[in-house]
N, C-alpha and C positions, 0 to 999 in steps of 0.2 A: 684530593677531594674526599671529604665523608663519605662511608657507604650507605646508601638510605637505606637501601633492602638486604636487612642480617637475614643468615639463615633461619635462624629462629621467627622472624615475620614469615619466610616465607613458608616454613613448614605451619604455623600459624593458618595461613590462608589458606592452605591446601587442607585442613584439617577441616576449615571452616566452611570452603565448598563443596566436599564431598559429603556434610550433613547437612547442608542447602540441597545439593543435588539427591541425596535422601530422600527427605521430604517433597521433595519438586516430583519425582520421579510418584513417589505413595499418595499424592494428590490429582494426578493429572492422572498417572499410567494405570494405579488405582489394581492394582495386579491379584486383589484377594477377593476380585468379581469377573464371575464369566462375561466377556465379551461375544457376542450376536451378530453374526452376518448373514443377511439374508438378499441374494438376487432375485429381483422379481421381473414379472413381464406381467404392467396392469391396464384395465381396458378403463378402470376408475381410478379419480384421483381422492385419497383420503388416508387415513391413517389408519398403520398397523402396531398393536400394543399386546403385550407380553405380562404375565403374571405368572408368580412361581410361588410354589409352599410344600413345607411338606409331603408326607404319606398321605394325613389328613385330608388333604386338599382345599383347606381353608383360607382362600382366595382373599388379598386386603388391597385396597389400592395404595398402601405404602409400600407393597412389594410388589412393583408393578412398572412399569417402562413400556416406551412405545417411541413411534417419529410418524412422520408426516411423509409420505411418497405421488411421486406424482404420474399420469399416464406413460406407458410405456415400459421401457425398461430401465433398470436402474439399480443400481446395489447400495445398500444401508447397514448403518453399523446401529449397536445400542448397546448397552451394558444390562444384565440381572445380576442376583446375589450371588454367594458363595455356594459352589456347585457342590460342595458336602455337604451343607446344610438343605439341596434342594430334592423333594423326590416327586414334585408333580409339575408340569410346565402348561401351563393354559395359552392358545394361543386363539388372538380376535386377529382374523385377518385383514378386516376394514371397518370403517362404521356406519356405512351405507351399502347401499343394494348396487350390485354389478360381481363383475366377476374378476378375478385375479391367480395368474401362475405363480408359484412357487419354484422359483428352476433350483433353489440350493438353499439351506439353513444351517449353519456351522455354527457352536459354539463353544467356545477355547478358554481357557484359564492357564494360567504358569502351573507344574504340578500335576496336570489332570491331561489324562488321553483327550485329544477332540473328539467331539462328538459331531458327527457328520449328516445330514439329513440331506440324501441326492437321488437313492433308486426307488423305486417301486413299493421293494420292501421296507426301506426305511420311514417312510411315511403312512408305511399300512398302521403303524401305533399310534397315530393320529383319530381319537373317537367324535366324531360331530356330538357337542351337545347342545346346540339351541341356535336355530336360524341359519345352518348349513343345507341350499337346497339343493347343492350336488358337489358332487367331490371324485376328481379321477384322476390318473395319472396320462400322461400326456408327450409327445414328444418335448411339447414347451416346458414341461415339470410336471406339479403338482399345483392341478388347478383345481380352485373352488369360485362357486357361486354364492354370493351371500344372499341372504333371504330378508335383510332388517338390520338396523341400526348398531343392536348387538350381535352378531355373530361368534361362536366360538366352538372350539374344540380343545381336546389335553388328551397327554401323550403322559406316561412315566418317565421322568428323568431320572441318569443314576451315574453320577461322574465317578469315574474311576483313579484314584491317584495312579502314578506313574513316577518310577524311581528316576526312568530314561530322562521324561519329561522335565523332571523337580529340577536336575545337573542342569539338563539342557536350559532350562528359563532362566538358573540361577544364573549360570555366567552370562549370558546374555543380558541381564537385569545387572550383573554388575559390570559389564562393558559399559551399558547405557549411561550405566552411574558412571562414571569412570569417564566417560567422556564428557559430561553435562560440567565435572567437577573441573574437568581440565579448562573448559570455558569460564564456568564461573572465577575459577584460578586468576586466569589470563587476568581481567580484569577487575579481580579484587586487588591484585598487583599493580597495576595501574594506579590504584583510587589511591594505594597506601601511599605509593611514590606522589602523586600529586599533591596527597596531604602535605608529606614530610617536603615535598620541593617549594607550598606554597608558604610553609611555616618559616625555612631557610631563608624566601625573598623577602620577606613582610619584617618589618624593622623591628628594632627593638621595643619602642615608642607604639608599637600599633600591636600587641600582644592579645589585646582585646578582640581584636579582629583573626587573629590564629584559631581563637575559640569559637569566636561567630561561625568561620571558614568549617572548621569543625561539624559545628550542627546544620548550616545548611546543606553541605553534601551529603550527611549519611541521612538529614530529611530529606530530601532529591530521591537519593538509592532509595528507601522507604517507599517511597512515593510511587514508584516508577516499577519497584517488584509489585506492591499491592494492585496496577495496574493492570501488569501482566498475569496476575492470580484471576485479575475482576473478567478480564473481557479474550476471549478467545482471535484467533488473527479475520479481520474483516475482509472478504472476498466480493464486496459489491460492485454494479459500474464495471470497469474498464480493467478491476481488477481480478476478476476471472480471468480475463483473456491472459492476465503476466500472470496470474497463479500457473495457468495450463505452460505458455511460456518457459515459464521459470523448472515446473515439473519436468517440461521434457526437452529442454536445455534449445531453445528455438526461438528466429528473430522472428521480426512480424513487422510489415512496411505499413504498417497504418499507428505503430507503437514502437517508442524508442526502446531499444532492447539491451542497454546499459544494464540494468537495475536485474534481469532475469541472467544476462552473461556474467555477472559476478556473483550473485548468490545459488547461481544453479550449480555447480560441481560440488559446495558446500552441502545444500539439501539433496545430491544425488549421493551423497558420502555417507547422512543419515539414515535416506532410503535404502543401504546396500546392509544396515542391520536386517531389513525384512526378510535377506534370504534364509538366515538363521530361527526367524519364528515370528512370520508372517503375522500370526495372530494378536501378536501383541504390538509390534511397532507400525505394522501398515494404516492401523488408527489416524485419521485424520487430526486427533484431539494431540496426540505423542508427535506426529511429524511437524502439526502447522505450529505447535509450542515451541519446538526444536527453533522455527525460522524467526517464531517471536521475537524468543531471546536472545537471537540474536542481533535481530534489529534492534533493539530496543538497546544492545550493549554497544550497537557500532554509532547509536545516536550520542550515547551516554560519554564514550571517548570521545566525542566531536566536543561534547560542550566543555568537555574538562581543559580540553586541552584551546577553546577559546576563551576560555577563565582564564589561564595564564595570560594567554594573548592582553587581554582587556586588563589584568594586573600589571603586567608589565607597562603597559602603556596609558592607560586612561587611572589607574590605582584600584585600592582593597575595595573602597565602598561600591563605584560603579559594579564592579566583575563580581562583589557578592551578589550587589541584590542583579545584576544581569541570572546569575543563575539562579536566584531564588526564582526570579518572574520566567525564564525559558524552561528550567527540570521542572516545576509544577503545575505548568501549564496544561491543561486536559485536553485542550483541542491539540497541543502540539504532540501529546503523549497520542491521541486515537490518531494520529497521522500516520504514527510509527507503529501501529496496530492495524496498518492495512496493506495490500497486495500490489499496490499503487507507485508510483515509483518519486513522486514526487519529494517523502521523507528521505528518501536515498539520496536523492538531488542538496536537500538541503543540508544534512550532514558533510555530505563532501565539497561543498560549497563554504562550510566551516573548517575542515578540516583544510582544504585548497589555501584559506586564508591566513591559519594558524603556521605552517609547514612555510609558507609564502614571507610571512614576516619572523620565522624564527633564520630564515636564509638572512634577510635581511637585518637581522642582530650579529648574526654571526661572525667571529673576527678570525676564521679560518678560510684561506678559498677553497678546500675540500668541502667545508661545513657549508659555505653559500651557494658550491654548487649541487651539492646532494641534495640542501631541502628544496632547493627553488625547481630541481627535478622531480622530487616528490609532488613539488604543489603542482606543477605541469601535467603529471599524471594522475593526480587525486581529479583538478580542474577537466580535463578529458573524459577522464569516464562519468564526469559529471555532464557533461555533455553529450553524450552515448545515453545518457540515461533519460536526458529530455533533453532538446536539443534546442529549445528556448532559453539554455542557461550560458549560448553564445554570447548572448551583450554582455553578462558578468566575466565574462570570462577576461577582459580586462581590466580585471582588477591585476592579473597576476604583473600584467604590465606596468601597470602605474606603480605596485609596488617596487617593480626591478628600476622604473626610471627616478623612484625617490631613493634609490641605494646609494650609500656612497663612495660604492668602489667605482674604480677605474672604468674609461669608458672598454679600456680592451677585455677586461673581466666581463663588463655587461654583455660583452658579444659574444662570447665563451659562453655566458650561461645562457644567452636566449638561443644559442645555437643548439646548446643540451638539452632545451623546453623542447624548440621543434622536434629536436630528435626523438625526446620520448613522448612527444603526441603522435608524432606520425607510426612511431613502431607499437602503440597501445591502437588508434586507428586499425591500420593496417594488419593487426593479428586481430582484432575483434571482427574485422570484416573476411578477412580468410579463413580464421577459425570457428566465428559463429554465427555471420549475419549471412552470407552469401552463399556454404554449403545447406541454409534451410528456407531461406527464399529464394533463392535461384539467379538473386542480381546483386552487385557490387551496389544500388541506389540505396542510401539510408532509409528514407523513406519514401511513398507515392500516397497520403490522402492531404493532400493541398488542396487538390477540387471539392473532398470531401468538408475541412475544414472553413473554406473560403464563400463556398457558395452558401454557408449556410451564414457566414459571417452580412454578406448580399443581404439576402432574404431578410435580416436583422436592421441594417440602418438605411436599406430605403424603404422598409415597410412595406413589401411587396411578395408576398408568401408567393405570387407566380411569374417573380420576375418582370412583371408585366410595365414597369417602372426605370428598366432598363434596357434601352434601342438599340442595341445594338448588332454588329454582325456577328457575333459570338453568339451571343445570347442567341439569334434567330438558331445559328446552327442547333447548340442546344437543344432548343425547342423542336425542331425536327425530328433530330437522334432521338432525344425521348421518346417522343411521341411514334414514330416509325419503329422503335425497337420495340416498346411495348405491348404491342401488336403480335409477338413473337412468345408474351408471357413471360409475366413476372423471375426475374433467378431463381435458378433452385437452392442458391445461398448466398450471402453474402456474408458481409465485416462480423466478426472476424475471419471466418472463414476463407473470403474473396481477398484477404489482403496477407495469407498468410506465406503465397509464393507470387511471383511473380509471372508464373504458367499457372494457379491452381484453376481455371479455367482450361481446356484442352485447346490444345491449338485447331483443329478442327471445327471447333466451333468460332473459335472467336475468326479462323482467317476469312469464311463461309461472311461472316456478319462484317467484316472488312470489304472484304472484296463487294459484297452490295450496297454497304452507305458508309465506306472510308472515305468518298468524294464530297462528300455533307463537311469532313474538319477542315476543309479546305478551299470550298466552293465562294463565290463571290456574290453579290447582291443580286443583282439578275439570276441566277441559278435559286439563290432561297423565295424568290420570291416569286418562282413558277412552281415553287415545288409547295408554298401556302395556298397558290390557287387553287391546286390542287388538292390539298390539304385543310383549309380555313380553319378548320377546330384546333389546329396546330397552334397558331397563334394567341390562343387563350389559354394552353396547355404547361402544366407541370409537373415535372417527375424528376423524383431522386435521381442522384448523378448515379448512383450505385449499378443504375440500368446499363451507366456509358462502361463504366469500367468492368464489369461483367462482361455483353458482349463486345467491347472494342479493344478495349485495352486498360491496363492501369494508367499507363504512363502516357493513354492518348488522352485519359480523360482531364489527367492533371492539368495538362499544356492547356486543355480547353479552358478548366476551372482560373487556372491563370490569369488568361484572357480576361473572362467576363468579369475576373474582380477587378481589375486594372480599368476595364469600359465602365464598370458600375462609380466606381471614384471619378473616373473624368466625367461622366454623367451627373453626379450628384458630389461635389467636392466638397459642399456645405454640413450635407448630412452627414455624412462620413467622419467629418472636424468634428461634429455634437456627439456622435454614439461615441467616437474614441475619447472625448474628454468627460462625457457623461460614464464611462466606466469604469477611464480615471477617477474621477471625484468618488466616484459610489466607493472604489478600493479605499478611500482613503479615511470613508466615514464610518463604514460598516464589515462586520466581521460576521460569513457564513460559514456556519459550521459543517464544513462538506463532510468531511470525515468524522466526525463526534459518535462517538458510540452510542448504542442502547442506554438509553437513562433515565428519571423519574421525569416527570413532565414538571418540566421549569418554569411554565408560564408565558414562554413564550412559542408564540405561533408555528413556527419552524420546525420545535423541537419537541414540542405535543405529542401523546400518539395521533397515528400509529407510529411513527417513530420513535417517540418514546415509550419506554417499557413500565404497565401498571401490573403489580404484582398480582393485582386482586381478579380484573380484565382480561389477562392475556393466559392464564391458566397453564404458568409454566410450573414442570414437572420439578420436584420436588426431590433433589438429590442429598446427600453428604454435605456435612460440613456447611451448611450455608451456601452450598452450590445447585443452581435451578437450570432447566435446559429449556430456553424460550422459546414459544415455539416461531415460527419465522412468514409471516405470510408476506405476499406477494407486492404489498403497497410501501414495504421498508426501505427507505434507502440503506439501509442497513442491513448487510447480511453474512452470516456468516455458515462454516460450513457444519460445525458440531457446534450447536447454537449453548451455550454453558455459560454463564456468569455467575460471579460471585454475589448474591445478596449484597452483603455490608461493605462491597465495595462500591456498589452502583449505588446505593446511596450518599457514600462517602465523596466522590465523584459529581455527582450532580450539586450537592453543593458547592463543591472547590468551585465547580466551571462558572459561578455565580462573580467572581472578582474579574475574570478574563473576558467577558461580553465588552468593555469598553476599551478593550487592550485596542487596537488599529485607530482609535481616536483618538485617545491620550497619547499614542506614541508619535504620531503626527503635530496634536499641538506642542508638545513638548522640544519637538526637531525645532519647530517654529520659534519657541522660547529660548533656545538656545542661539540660534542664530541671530535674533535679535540681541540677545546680550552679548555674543560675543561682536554685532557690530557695535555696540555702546560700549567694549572695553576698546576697539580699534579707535572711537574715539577720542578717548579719555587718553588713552596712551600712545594711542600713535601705532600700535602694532597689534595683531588678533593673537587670542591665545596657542597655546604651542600646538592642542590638539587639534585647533577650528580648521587645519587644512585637511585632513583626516575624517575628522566630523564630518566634513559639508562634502566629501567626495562620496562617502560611503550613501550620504544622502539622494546625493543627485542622482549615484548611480542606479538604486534602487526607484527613483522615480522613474528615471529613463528606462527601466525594463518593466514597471509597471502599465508605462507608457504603447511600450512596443509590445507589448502582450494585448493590450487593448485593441492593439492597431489590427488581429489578425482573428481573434475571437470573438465570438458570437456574444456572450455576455460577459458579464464585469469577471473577470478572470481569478475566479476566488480560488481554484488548483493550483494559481500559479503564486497566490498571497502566499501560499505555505512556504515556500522559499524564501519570503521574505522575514517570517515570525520572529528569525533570531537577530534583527539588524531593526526590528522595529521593539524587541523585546533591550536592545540597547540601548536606543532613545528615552524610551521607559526610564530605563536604568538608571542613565548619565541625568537624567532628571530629577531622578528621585533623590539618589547621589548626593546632587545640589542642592538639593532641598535639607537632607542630610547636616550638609557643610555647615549650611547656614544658620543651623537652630542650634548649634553646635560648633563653635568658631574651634574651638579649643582641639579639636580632632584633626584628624588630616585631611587636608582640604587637596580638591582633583587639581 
């Protein structure tokens, strides 16, 4: 066999990632500006901003920085200029009236001694000049009062180079580098091999299409770096809790904890540069970039290597424009720009399918049982990582039962699937779910989940619509617990062990109304006589699972979904198919980044970012730091985008608003043609078994996802994008064929 990859490529790519990883590193990590850490303990919420100049002290708002802090305490990063160009530092410590500590101000550059702001004395250089009405030092720090809107003081700066320092940053800067490049390596490698392997399959006759294959992938790669430049990693929603997860390698029973147990010892490998120089890598901007890239590179193998898949099997035309419509995609691109685990799902969900049918080409039985073992474990941790992606998970079956090896080889390799789910299981639970929640249960918010699903299709925000004996208990426990005062925490907190309540308390609130989950009609209904306002009453389950238990509250939540269904079996049939329908018409941009206002209503501010309105800070290179308030669904942690990318961006995402309708009527289009070729010929096309499974099977999960969620399950569409991004495809494809006999037809 040829060799694809000479030495010469590969020295080639290595040559090439390590001036990618250059520039990556001089963009983001930006090493020839002090960086700013400042701990505070504040009694107001507002913003603290920074100005620096000269001896002079000729103050410009281009040389000038600042963030946004909120009550209490909390630690902040910022960037100023180059600490040899700087000799006066202004510091506004808010921009309203109230009072704020100072516990620490550190600011570090590669090169330069740090500069430390912590005792007494080092703050005594601090001169109030305008609107400071008091100023002291303090156990809490250095606390000042502001007196007015502008507030300020300045200090002389005077950064000292450092020979120690310069050695120290540099190798450290070139580890950095040196790791970034070995990444980018990896996968530059990949890309060339895919080219040269896709060039190898594609006939001689279709040469045209080598070049096409050509330009679409490196516009994809294009597309999908300038992304990574434009939008920083989004931590909003549910994704805080897997960012924190993910940070400090920990399961959580309210969240599948797939997605944080595979990428956390990767970002705890990153995080272990900080011990060498804290100042420069502990940056939230250098570590959540680290995790970007490499989402964004584990999405990037998924697609390539289901380009093969769909070339080998469906042909050139479908699997191009498959990946022109899935790489260019903006919503599927912000998916993989968040903390969220749902892009993880869908990646390995591609990847599960690819590894799955390349077993199933295979004419070796080493080969057929190694990949259908890979897909076994690709399909697992995809399931660890939402555990909604059960129903798929039969695909890997139907593939092994369309194979056409031997039936005793099939038994052989489904014996090798079990085995490597259960031993991927089984360490995931002994290694990371159970030494940090404290139970072997995957998860416990079913009540959580369920009740609120109730509440939704019989239109009864207080239950009031469902008679039942659950429900009465319910209503009791609430009602009776509450009495007791609201938790001192909950989700995520409440569901992050499965004792993070002490047992003292919850055994204390057992043992006086553990007789309520289990009491019978006459018992509830001495205890509303006594109670009547009970009967009208509503309260989060969160109160059950607090003081009773998790796993008491679940069995209840259980219950009353199962009595709300036999009660209402009607309503139930309309919201599940009513949220069906809506998946199939409409496309929410859950995850869509910061972008110009598109026009439509959704995606307006404040959600979307107006340059002129939101008065974001004004950085390098075309790069602004927005600021982030509270009404975003969008949010991120070092708020930084690329100007000319979020414009570039909000237009692309202008083609993809009708993506989930077109791909639907088009499934539709095909299926009627391929029943009008059954009749003409007497037989369906080669692919229509294939086709019409991958179809149905995505409806039946779209289905079963309706059945348990509150609304039209637009988290769960994300899984779906790349199998409705194929319908797209194989349609377009056709379309293709037909203006064009003369080409190769699918």
């Amino acid at each position: 066999m040829k060799k694809i990859l000479t030495n010469r490529t590969i020295f080639l790519v290595f040559i090439v990632s390590f001036l990618l990883a250059a520039v990556f590193h001089a963009v983001f990590f930006q090493t020839s500006r002090a960086r700013i850490t400042v701990v505070i303990d504040a009694e107001i919420k507002s913003k603290m901003r920074f100005y620096w100049a000269d001896e002079t002290a000729a103050f410009t708002e281009g040389c000038s920085t600042g963030f946004h802090f909120e009550k209490g305490k909390g630690t902040y990063h910022t960037q100023i200029g180059d600490l040899s160009k700087i000799g006066v530092l202004r510091f506004d410590p808010a921009e309203t009236e109230g009072a704020i500590c100072i516990k620490r101000i550190r600011i570090a550059q590669p090169g330069f001694a740090p500069i430390d702001f912590k005792t007494r004395k080092d703050f005594a250089g601090f001169v109030p000049i305008h609107q400071i009405e008091h100023r002291a030092f303090t156990e809490k720090g250095f606390c000042v009062v502001s007196g007015g809107i502008d507030p300020h003081m300045q200090t002389p700066l005077s950064g000292r180079p450092s020979r120690f320092h310069l050695i120290k940053d540099a190798a450290v800067v070139f580890f950095s580098i040196t790791g970034l490049a070995v990444i980018f390596a990896f996968f530059g490698l990949f890309g060339v091999w895919a080219v040269c392997r896709t060039a190898a399959v594609l006939p001689e006759a279709v040469h045209s299409q080598s070049r096409l294959f050509h330009v679409v992938f490196w516009t994809v790669l294009l597309v999908r770096t300038l992304f990574i430049l434009t939008y920083p990693l989004n931590v909003s929603g549910d994704g805080k809790t897997y960012y924190l997860m993910l940070q400090e390698w920990k399961g959580n029973l309210a969240l599948a904890g797939g997605y944080p147990f595979f990428f956390g010892p990767w970002t705890a490998l990153f995080n272990a540069i900080t011990v060498f120089h804290p100042d420069i890598f502990s940056d939230a901007l250098a570590r959540d970039y680290f995790l970007l890239i490499f989402q964004h590179a584990a999405d990037f193998f998924a697609m390539v290597l289901v380009f093969l898949l769909l070339r080998h099997r469906f042909g050139g035309k479908a699997a191009l424009v498959w990946m022109a419509i899935y790489g260019l995609n903006p919503f599927v691109l912000g998916n993989m720009s968040t903390t969220r685990p749902e892009w993880f799902q869908s990646a390995l969900f591609q990847i599960g399918l690819a590894t799955g049918y390349a077993g199933f080409r295979s004419d070796t039985i080493g080969g057929k049982i190694g990949f259908y073992m890979a897909s076994a474990l690709v399909f697992s941790l995809g399931f660890l990582s939402k555990y909604n992606l059960l129903p798929l998970g039969s695909v890997w079956f139907i593939i092994l039962f369309l194979d056409p090896a031997n039936r005793r080889l099939k038994l052989k390799i489904s014996a090798a699937g079990v085995c490597c789910t259960i031993l991927l299981v089984g360490g995931y639970l002994a290694a990371f779910h159970q030494p940090s929640t404290g139970t072997w249960a995957l998860t416990h918010d079913k009540s959580w989940i369920l009740i609120k699903k109730i509440r939704w299709f019989t239109k009864s925000p207080k239950l009031d619509k469902v008679d039942g004996v659950n429900v009465k208990r319910f209503k009791l426990l609430t009602y009776l617990l509450l009495r007791h005062g609201w938790p001192k925490f909950h989700a995520p907190t409440l569901y992050s062990r499965i004792d993070a309540v002490s047992p003292e308390i919850r055994n204390s609130f057992r043992e006086k109304y553990g007789y309520i989950l289990h009491a019978d009609l006459a018992t509830l209904e001495r205890l509303f006589e006594k109670h009547p306002e009970a009967r009208d009453f509503y309260w989060d389950q969160l109160i059950i699972s607090y003081y009773m238990g998790l796993k008491e509250s679940d069995r209840l939540g259980t219950r009353i979904f199962f009595e709300a269904i036999q009660s209402q079996p009607l309503a139930y049939l309309r919201n599940m198919l009513a949220g069906t329908a809506k998946s199939a018409v409409l496309f929410k941009p859950n995850n869509f980044p910061l972008n110009r206002n598109l026009g439509w209503s959704a995606l307006s501010p404040p959600q979307g970012i107006s340059f002129s309105e939101d008065d974001p800070e004004d950085l390098s290179w075309g790069f602004y730091r927005v600021p982030m308030r509270a009404d975003r669904r969008i949010q991120y942690a070092d708020p930084v985008c690329w100007r000319p990318g979020v414009d570039f961006f909000s237009v692309l995402s202008h083609p993809f608003y009708p993506l989930v309708p077109l791909a639907w009527f088009l499934f539709l289009v095909e299926v009627i043609s391929s029943l009008r070729h059954r009749l003409k010929t007497g037989s369906y096309p080669e692919h229509f078994p294939v086709f019409l499974s991958v179809g149905l099977l995505t409806i039946g999960f779209i289905v079963w996802s309706s059945m348990i969620y509150r609304f039209r399950p637009d988290k769960e569409l994300i899984l779906t994008l790349p199998v409705l991004s194929f319908f797209c495809a194989l349609g377009f494809a056709r379309i293709i064929a037909f203006f064009k006999p003369n080409r190769e037809r699918l």
